[in-house]
PDB file as gemmi writes it, atoms N, CA and C in Angstrom:
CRYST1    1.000    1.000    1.000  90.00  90.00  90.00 P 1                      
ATOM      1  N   UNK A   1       9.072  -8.520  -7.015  1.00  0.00           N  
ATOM      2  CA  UNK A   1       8.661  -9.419  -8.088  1.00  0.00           C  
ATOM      3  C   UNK A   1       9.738  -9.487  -9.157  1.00  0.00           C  
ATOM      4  N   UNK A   2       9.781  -8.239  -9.791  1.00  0.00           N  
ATOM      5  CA  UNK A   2      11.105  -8.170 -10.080  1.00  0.00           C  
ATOM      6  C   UNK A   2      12.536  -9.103 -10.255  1.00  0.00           C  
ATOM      7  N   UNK A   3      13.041  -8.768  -8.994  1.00  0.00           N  
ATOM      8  CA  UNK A   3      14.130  -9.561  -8.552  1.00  0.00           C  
ATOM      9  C   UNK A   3      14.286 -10.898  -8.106  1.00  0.00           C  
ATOM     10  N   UNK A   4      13.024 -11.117  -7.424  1.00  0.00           N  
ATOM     11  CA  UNK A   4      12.388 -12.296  -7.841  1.00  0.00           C  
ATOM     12  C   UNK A   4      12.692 -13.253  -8.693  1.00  0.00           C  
ATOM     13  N   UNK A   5      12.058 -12.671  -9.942  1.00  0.00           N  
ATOM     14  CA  UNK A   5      11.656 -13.354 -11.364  1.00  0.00           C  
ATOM     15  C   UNK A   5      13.058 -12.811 -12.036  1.00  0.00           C  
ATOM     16  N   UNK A   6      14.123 -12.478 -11.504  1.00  0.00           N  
ATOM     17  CA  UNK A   6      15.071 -12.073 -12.651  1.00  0.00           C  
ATOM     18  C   UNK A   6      15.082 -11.609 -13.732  1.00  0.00           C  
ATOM     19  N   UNK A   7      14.147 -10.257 -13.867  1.00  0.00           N  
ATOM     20  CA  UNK A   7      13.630  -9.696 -15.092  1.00  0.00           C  
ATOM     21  C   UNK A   7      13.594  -7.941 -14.984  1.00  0.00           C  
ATOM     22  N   UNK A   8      13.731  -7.323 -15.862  1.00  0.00           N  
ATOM     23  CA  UNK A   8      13.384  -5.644 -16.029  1.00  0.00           C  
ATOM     24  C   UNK A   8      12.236  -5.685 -16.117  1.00  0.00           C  
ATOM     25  N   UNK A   9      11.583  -4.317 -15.737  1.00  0.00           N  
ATOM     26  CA  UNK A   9      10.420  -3.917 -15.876  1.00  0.00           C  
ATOM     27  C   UNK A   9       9.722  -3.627 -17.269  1.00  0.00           C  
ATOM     28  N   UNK A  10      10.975  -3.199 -18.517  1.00  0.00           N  
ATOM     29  CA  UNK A  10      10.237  -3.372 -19.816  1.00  0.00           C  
ATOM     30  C   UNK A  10       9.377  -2.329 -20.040  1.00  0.00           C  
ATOM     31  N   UNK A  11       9.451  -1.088 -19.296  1.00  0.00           N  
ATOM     32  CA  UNK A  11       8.628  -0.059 -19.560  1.00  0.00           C  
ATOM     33  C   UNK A  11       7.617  -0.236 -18.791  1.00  0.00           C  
ATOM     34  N   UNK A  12       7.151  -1.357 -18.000  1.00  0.00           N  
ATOM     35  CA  UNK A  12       6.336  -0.849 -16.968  1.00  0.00           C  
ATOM     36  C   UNK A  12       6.697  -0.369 -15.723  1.00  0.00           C  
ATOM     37  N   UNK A  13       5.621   0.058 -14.671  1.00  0.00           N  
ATOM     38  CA  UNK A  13       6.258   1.145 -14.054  1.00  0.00           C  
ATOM     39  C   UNK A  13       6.401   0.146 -12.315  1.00  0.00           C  
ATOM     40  N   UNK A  14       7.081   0.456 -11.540  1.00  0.00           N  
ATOM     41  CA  UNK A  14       6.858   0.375 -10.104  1.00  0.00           C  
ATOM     42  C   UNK A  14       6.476   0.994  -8.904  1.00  0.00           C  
ATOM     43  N   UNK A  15       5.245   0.910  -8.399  1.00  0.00           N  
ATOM     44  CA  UNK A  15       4.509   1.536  -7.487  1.00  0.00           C  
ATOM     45  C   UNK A  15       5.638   2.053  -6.055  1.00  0.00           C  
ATOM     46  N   UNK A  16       4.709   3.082  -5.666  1.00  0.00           N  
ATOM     47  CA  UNK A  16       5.822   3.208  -4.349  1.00  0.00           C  
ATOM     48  C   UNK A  16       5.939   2.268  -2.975  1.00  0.00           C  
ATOM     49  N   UNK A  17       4.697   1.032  -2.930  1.00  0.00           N  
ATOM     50  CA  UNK A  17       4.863   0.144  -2.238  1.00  0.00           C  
ATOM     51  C   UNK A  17       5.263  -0.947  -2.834  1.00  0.00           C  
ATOM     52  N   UNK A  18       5.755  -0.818  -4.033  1.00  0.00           N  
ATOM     53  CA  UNK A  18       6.960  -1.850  -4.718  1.00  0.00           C  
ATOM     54  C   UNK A  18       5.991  -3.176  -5.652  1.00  0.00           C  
ATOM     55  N   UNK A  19       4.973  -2.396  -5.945  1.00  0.00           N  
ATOM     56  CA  UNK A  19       4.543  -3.130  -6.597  1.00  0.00           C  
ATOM     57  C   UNK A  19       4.826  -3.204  -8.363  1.00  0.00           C  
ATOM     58  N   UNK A  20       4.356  -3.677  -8.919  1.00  0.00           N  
ATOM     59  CA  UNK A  20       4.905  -3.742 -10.670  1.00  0.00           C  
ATOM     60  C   UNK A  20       3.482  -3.388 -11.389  1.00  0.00           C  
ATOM     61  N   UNK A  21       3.596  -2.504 -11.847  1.00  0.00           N  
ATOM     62  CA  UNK A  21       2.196  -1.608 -13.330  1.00  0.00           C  
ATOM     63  C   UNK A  21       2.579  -1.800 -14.276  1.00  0.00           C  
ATOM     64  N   UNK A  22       1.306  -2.902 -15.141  1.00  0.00           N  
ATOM     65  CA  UNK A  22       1.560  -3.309 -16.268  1.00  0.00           C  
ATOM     66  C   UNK A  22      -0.014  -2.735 -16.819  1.00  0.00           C  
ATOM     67  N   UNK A  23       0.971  -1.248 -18.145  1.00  0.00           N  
ATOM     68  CA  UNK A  23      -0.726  -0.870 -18.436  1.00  0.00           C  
ATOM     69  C   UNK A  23      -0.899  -2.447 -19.772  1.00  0.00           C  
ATOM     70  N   UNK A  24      -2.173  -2.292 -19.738  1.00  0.00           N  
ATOM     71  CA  UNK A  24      -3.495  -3.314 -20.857  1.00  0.00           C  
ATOM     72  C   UNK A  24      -4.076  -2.221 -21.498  1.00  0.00           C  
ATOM     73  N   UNK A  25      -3.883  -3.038 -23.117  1.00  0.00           N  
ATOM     74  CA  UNK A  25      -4.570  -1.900 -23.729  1.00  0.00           C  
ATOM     75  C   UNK A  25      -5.385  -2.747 -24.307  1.00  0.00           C  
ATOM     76  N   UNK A  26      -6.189  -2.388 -25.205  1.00  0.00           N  
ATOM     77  CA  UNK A  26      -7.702  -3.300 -26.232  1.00  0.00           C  
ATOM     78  C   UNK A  26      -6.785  -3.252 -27.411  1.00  0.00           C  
ATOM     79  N   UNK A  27      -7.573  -3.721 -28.236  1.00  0.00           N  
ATOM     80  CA  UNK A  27      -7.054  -4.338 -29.813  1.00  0.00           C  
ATOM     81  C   UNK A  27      -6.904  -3.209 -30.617  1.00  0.00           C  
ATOM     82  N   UNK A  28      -7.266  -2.038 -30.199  1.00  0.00           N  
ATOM     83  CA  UNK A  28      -7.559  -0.531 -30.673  1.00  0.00           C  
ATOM     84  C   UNK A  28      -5.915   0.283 -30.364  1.00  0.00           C  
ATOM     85  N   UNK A  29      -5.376  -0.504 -29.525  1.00  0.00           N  
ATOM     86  CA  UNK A  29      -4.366   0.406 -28.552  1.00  0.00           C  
ATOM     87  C   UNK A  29      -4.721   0.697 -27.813  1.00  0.00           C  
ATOM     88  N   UNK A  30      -5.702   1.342 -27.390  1.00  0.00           N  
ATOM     89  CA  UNK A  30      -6.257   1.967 -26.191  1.00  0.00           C  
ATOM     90  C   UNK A  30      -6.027   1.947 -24.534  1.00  0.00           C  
ATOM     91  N   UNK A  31      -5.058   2.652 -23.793  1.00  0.00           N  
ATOM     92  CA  UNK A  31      -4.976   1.765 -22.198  1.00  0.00           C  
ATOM     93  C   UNK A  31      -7.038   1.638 -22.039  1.00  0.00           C  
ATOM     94  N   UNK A  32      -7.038   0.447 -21.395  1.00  0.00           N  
ATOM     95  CA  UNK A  32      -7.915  -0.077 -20.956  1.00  0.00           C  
ATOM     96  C   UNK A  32      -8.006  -0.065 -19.248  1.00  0.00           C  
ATOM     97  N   UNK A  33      -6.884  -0.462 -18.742  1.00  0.00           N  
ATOM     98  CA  UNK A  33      -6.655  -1.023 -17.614  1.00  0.00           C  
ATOM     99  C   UNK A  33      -5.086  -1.348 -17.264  1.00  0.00           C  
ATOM    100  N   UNK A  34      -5.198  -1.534 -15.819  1.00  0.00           N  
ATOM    101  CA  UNK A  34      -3.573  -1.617 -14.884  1.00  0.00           C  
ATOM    102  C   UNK A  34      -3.462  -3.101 -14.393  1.00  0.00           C  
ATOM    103  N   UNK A  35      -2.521  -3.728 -14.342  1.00  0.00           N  
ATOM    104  CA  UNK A  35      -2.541  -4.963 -13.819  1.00  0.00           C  
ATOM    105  C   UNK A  35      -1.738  -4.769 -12.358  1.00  0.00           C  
ATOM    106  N   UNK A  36      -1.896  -5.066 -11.544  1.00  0.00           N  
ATOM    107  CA  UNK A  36      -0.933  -4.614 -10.290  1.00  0.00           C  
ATOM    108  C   UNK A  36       0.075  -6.019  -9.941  1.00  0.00           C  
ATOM    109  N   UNK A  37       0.993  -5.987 -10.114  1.00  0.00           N  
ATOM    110  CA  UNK A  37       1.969  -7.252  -9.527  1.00  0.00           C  
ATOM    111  C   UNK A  37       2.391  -6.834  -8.339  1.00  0.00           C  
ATOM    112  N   UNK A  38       2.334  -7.441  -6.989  1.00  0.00           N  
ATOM    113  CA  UNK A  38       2.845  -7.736  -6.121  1.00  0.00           C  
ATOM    114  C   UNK A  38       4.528  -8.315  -5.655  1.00  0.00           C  
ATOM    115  N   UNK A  39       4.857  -8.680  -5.180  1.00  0.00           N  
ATOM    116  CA  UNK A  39       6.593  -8.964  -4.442  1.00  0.00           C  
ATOM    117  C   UNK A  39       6.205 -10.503  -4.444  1.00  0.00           C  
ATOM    118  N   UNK A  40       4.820 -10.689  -3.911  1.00  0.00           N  
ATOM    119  CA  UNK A  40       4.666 -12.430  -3.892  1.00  0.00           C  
ATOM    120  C   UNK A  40       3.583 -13.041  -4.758  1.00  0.00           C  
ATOM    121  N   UNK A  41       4.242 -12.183  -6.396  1.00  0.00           N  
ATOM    122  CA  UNK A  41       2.905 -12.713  -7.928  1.00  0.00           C  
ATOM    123  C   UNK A  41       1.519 -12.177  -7.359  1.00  0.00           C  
ATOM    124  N   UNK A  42       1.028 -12.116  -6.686  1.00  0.00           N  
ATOM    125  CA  UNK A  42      -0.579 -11.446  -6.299  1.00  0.00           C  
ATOM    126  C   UNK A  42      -1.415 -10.817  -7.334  1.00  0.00           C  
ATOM    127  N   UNK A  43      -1.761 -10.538  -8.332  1.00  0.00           N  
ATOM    128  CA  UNK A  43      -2.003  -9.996  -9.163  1.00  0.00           C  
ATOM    129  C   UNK A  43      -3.614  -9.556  -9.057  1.00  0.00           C  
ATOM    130  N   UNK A  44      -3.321  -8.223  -9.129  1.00  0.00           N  
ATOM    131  CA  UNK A  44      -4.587  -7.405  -8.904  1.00  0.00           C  
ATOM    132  C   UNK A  44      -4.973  -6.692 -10.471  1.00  0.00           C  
ATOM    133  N   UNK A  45      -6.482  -6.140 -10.534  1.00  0.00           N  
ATOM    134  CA  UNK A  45      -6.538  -5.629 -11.721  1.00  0.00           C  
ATOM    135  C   UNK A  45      -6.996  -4.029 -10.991  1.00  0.00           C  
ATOM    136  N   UNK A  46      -6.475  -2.940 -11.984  1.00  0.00           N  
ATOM    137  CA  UNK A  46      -7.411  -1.359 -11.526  1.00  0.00           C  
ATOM    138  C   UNK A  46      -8.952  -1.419 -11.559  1.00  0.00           C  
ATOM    139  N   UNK A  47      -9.447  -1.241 -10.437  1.00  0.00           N  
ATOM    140  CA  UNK A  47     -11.093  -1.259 -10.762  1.00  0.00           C  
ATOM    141  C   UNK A  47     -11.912  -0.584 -11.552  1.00  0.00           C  
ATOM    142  N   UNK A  48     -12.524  -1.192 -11.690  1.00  0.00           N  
ATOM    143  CA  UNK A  48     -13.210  -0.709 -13.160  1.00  0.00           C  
ATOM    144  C   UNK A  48     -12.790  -0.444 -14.771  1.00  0.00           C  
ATOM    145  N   UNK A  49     -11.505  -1.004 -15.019  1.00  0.00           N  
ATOM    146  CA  UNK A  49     -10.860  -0.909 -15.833  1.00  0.00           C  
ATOM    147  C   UNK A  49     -11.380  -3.052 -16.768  1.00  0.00           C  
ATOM    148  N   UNK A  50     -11.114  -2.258 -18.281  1.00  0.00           N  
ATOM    149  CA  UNK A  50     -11.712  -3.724 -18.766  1.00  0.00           C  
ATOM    150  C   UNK A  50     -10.230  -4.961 -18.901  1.00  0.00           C  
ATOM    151  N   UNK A  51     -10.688  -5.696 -19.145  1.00  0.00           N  
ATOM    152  CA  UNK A  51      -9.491  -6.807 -18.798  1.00  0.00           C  
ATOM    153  C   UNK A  51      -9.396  -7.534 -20.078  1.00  0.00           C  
ATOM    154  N   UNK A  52     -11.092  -7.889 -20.567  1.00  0.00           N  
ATOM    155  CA  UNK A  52     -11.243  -8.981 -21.363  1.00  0.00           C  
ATOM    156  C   UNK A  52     -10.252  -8.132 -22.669  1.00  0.00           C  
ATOM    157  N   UNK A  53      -9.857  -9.820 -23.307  1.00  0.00           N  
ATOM    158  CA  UNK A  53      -9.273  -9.342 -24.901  1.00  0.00           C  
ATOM    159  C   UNK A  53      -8.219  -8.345 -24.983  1.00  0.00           C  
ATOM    160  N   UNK A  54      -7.645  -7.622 -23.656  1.00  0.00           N  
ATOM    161  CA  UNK A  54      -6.166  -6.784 -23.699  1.00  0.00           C  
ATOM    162  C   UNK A  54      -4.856  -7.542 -23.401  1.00  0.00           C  
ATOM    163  N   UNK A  55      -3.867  -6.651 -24.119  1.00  0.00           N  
ATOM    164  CA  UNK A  55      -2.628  -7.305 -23.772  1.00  0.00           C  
ATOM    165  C   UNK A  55      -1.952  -6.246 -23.580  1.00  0.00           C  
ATOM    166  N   UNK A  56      -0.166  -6.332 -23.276  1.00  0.00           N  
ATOM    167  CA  UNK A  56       0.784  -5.383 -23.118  1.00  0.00           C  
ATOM    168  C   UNK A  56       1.406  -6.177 -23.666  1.00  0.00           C  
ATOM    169  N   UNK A  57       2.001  -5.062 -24.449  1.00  0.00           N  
ATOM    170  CA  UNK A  57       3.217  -5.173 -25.371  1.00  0.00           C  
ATOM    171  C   UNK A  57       4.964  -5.191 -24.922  1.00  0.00           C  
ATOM    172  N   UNK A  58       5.626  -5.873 -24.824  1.00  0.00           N  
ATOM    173  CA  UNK A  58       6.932  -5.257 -24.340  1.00  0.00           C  
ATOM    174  C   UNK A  58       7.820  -5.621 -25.523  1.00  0.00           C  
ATOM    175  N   UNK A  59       8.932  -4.656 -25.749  1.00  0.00           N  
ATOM    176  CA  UNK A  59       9.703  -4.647 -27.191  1.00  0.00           C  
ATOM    177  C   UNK A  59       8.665  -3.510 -27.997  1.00  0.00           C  
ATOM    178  N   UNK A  60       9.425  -3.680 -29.055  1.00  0.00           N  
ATOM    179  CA  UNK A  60       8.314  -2.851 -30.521  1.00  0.00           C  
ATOM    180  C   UNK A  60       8.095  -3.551 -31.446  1.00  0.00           C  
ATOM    181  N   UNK A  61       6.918  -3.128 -32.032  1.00  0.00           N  
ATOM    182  CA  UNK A  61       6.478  -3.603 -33.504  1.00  0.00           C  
ATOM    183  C   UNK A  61       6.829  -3.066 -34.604  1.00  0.00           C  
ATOM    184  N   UNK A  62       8.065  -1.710 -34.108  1.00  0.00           N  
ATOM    185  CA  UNK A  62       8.536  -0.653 -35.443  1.00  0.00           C  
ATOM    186  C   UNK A  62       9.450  -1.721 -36.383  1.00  0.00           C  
ATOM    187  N   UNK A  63      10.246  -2.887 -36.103  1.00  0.00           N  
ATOM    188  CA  UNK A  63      10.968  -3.641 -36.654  1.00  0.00           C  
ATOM    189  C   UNK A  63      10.752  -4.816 -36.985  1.00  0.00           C  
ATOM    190  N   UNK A  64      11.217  -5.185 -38.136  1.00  0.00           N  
ATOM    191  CA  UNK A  64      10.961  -6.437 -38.707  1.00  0.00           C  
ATOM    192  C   UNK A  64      11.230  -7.794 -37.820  1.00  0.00           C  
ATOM    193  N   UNK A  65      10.833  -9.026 -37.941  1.00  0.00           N  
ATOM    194  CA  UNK A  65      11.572 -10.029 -37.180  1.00  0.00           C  
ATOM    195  C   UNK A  65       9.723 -11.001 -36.207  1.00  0.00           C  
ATOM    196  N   UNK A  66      10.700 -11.329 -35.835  1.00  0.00           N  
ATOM    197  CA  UNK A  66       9.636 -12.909 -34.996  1.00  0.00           C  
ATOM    198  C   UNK A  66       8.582 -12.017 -33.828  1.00  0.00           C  
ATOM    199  N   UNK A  67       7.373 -12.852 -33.655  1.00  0.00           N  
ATOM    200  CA  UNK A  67       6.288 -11.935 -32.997  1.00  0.00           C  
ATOM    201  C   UNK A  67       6.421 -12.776 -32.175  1.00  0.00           C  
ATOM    202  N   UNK A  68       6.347 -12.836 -30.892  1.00  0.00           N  
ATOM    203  CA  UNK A  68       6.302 -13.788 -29.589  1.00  0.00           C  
ATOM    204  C   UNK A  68       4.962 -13.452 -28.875  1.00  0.00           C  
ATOM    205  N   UNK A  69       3.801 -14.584 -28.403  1.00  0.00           N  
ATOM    206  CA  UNK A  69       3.337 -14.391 -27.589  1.00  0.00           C  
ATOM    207  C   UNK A  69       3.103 -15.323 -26.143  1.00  0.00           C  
ATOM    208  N   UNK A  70       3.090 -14.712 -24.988  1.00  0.00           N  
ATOM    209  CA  UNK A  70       3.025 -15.459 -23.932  1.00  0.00           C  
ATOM    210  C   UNK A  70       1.838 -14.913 -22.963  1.00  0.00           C  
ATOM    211  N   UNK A  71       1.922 -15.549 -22.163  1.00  0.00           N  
ATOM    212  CA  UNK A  71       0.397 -15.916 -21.167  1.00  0.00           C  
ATOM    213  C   UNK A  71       0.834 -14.435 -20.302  1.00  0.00           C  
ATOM    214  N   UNK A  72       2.127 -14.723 -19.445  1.00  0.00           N  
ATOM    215  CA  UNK A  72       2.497 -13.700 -18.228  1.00  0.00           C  
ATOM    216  C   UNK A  72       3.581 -13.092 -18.421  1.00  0.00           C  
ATOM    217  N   UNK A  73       3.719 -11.599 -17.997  1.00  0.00           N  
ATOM    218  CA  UNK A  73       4.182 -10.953 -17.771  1.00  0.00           C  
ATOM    219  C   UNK A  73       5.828 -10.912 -17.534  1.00  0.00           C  
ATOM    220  N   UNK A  74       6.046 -12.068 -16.558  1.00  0.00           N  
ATOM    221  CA  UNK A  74       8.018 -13.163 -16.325  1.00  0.00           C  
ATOM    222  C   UNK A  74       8.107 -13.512 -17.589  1.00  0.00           C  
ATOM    223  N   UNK A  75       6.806 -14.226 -18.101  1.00  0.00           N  
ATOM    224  CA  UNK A  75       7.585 -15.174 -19.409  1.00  0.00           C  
ATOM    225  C   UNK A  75       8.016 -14.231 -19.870  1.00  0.00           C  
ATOM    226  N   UNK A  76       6.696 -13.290 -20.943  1.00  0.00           N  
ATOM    227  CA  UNK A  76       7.196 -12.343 -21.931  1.00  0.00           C  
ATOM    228  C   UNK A  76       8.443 -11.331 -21.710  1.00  0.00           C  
ATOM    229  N   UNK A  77       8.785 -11.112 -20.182  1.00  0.00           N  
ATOM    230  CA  UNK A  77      10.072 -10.194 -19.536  1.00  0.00           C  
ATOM    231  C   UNK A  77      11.325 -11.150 -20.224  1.00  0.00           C  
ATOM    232  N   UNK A  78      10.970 -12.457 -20.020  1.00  0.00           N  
ATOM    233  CA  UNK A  78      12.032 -13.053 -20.382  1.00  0.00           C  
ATOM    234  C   UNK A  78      12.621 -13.701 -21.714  1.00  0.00           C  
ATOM    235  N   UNK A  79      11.476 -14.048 -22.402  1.00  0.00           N  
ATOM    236  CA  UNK A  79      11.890 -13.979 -23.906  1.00  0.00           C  
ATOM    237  C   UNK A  79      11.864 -12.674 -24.608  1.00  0.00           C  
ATOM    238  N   UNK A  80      12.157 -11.470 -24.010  1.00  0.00           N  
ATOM    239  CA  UNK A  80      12.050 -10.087 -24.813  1.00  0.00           C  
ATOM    240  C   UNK A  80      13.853 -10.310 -24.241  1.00  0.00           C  
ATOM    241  N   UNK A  81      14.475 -10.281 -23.243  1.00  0.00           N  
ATOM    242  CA  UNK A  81      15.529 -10.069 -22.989  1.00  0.00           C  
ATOM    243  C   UNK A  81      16.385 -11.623 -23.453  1.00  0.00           C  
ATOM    244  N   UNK A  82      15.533 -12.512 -23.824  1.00  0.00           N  
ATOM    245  CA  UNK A  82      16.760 -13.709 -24.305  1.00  0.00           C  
ATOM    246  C   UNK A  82      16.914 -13.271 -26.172  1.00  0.00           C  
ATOM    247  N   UNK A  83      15.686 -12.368 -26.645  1.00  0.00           N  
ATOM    248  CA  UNK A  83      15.184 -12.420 -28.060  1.00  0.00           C  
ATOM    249  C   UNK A  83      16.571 -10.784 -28.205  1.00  0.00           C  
ATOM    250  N   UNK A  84      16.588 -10.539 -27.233  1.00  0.00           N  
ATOM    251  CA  UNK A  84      17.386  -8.769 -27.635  1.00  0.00           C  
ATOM    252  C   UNK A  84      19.199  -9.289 -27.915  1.00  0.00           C  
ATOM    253  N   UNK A  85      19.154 -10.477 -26.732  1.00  0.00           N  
ATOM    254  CA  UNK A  85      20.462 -10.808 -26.939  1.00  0.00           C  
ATOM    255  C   UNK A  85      21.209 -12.026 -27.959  1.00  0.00           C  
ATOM    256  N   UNK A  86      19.985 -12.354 -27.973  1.00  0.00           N  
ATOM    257  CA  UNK A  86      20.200 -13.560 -29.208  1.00  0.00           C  
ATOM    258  C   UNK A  86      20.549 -13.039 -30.491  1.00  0.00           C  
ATOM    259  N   UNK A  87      19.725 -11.690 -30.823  1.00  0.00           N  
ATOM    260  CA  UNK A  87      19.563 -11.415 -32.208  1.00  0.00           C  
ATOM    261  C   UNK A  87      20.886 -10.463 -32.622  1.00  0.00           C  
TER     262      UNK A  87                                                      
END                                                                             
């Protein structure tokens, strides 16, 4: 997926059947839940884990500057790495 999408992982992790772990947390911080990316976008959620109203963060909020938000996972991979080199 990855290589694919021409993007880093951003602190999430990659499974040993090469999949992409994106933890979700609630509005609290809290991990909530795992998103599982696949090699061909497939996107699975961890069972029993909540979905509604979470996001993942990639970059930090320790620094001043522009807040970006996007729908998926490529986008946000990719305006975190056009936003690191721009600035």
């Amino acid at each position: 997926y990855l290589a694919r999408k021409g993007i880093q992982p951003h602190g999430a992790r990659v499974t040993g059947d090469g999949r992409l772990v994106v933890p979700l947390f609630d509005h609290d911080g809290q991990l909530s839940s795992l998103q599982y990316i696949a090699a061909d976008g497939g996107k699975l959620y961890h069972p029993g884990g909540k979905t509604g109203g979470c996001s993942a963060l990639l970059g930090t909020l320790d620094a001043p500057g522009t807040l970006y938000v996007a729908e998926g996972f490529a986008t946000a991979a990719t305006i975190t790495a056009a936003s690191a080199t721009s600035g």
